[in-house]
N, C-alpha and C positions, 0 to 999 in steps of 0.2 A: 116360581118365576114365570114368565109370559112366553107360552110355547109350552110349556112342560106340567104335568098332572103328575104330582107326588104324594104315594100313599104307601101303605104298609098290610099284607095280609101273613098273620102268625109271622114266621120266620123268611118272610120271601119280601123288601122292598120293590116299590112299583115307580117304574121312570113311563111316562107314557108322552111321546112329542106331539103334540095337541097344535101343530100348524097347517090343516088341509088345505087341498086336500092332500097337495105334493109332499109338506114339510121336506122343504127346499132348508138347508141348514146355513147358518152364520156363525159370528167370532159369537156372539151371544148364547144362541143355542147350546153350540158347541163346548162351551165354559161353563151352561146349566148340569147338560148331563156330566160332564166329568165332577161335577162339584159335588151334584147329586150321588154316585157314583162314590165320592172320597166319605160323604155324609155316611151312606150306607155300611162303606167299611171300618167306617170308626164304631157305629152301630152294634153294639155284644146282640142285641136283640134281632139282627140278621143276618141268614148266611147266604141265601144267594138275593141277588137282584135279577129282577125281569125289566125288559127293554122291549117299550111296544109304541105302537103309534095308531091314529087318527087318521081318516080319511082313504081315497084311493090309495094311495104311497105308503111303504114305511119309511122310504127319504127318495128323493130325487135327486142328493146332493145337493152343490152349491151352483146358488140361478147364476149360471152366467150371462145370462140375456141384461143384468144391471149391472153386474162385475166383470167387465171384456179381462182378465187376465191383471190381476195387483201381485205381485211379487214378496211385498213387504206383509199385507193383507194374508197370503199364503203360506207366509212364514208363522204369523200370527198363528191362523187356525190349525197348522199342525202341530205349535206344541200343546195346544189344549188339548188337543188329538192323541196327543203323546200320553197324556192325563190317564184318558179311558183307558189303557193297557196299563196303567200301572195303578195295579192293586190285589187284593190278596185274598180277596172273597169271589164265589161263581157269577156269571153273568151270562143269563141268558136272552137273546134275542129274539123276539114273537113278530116274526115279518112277514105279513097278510099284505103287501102288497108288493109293488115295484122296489127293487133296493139299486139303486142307477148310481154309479160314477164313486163319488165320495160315500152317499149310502149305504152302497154297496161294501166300502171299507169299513163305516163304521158298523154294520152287520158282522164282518170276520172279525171285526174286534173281540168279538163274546165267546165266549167260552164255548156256547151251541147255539142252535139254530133250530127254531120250530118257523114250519112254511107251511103252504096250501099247493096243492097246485095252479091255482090262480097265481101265486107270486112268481116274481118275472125277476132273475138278477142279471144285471148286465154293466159289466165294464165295458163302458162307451168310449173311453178316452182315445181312442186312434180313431172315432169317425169324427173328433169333437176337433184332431190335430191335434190332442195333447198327450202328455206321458201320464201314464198311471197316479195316484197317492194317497195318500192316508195307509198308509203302510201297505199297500195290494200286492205289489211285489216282492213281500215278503210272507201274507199269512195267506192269500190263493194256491201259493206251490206250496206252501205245508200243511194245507187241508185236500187241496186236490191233485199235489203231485206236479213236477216241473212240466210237463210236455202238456197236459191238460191247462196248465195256468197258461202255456203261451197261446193253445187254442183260443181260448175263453179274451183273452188280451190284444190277441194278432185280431183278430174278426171281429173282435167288440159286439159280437153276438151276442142272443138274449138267450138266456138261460130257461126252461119254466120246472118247475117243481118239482117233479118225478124226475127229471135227471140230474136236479140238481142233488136230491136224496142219494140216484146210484153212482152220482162221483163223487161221493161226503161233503160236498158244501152243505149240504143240510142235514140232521140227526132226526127228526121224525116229519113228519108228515102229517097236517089235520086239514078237514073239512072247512071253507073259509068260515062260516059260520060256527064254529066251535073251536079255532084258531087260538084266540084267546085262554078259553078253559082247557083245553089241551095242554098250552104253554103253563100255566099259571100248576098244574096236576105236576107236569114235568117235574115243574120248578121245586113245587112243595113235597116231590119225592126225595129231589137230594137235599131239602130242608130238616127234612127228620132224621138225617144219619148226625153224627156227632162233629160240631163247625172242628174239631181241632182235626180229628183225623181228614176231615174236607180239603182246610188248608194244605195241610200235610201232605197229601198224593197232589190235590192242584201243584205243589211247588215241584211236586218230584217227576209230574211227567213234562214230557215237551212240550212247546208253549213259548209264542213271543212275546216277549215281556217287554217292558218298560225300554230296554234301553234297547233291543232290535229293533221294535218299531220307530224310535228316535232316527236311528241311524238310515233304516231306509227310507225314512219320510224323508231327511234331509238329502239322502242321493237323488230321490226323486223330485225335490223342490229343486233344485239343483238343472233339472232337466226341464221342470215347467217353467223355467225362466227364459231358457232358450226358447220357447216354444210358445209362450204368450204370444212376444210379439211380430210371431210369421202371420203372413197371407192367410194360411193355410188353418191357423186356429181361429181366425175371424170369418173364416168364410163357414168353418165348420158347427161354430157356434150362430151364424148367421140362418145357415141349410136347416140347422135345426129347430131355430125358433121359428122358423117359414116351412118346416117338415113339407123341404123339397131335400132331393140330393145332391151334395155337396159337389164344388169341381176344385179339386184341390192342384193346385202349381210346384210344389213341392220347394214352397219356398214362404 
């Protein structure tokens, strides 16, 4: 589909989002990889998927600079959202660049996380005015632990590589230019063990599945509804796409 480069190496399918540089994502996008995604795990011929992307970004999320805040529109994209979390084969994520906002959720979506130090993640949503989603407040505190997700949340700070690796948001580490091959070696190490004992332990250890992430995307869509329509997410989304500093009213 349009945005997305779908291929197959041995036992590893390839989802690649081919929108730069940002691959800023939509209800589109977002319905490709999940489908992509379901494709794969009907698939006897593969056991994990890799998740990579195009350009500077490996997502920027969703542009709000054309979307000021749709309620109905957001409800949309997170059950597609809900999608990517429910399935039964590995997925891992190859994020060579910025993972910002929604990105950023869809990056904890995966099973793992291969980065560079050039990559940058950042939960922007409180400089933006809005509340967290795409499940972040449920799978940031169960990869890096509740008091770490509120740092990472409260500040909407930017993450970069090497720390992200020593608070586990990230599982290895490569050089930007071998990012890819890195990922893709990962990938095709836990391809060669046996796909049923794979599922098997994927099922048995912890892990937000399908319906936690349902449940906190819908608390947090919940919150973005209040929150579209203040001052305070227009101005933030305004500061942004003018990268000056926001003066929020708190209203």
């Amino acid at each position: 589909m349009e945005g997305l480069l779908l291929g197959r190496e041995g036992r590893v399918a390839t989802i690649r989002i081919a929108r730069p540089p940002h691959n800023f994502f939509d209800l589109d996008l977002l319905q490709g990889i999940a489908d992509a995604i379901a494709e794969a795990d009907a698939d006897d011929r593969v056991v994990v998927t890799l998740l990579s992307a195009e350009g500077r970004s490996f997502c920027a999320g969703a542009d709000f600079t054309r979307n000021q805040g749709d309620a109905s529109n957001a409800s949309v994209l997170y059950r597609q959202a809900a999608r990517i979390f429910d399935r039964n084969k590995l997925l891992i994520a190859a994020v060579g660049g910025p993972a910002v906002g929604g990105g950023l959720g869809l990056a904890l979506a995966a099973d793992f996380r291969v980065a560079s130090p050039a990559t940058r993640f950042h939960a922007n949503f409180a400089a933006l005015g809005l509340h967290p989603g795409f499940a972040l407040t449920a799978t940031l505190p169960a990869l890096v632990g509740e008091q770490r997700a509120r740092d990472l949340l409260l500040t909407a700070r930017r993450v970069r590589g090497e720390e992200a690796l020593t608070i586990g948001l990230v599982d290895r580490l490569a050089a930007p230019q071998s990012l890819d091959l890195e990922a893709m070696m990962f990938a095709q190490e836990i391809a060669a063990n046996a796909p049923l004992a794979l599922a098997a332990i994927r099922a048995a250890l912890p892990r937000i599945d399908v319906e936690a992430a349902y449940r906190a995307m819908t608390c947090e869509l919940a919150e973005q509804v209040k929150l579209f329509v203040t001052h305070d997410f227009r101005e933030g989304v305004a500061a942004t796409a003018a990268r000056r500093a926001p003066v929020f009213l708190g209203n």
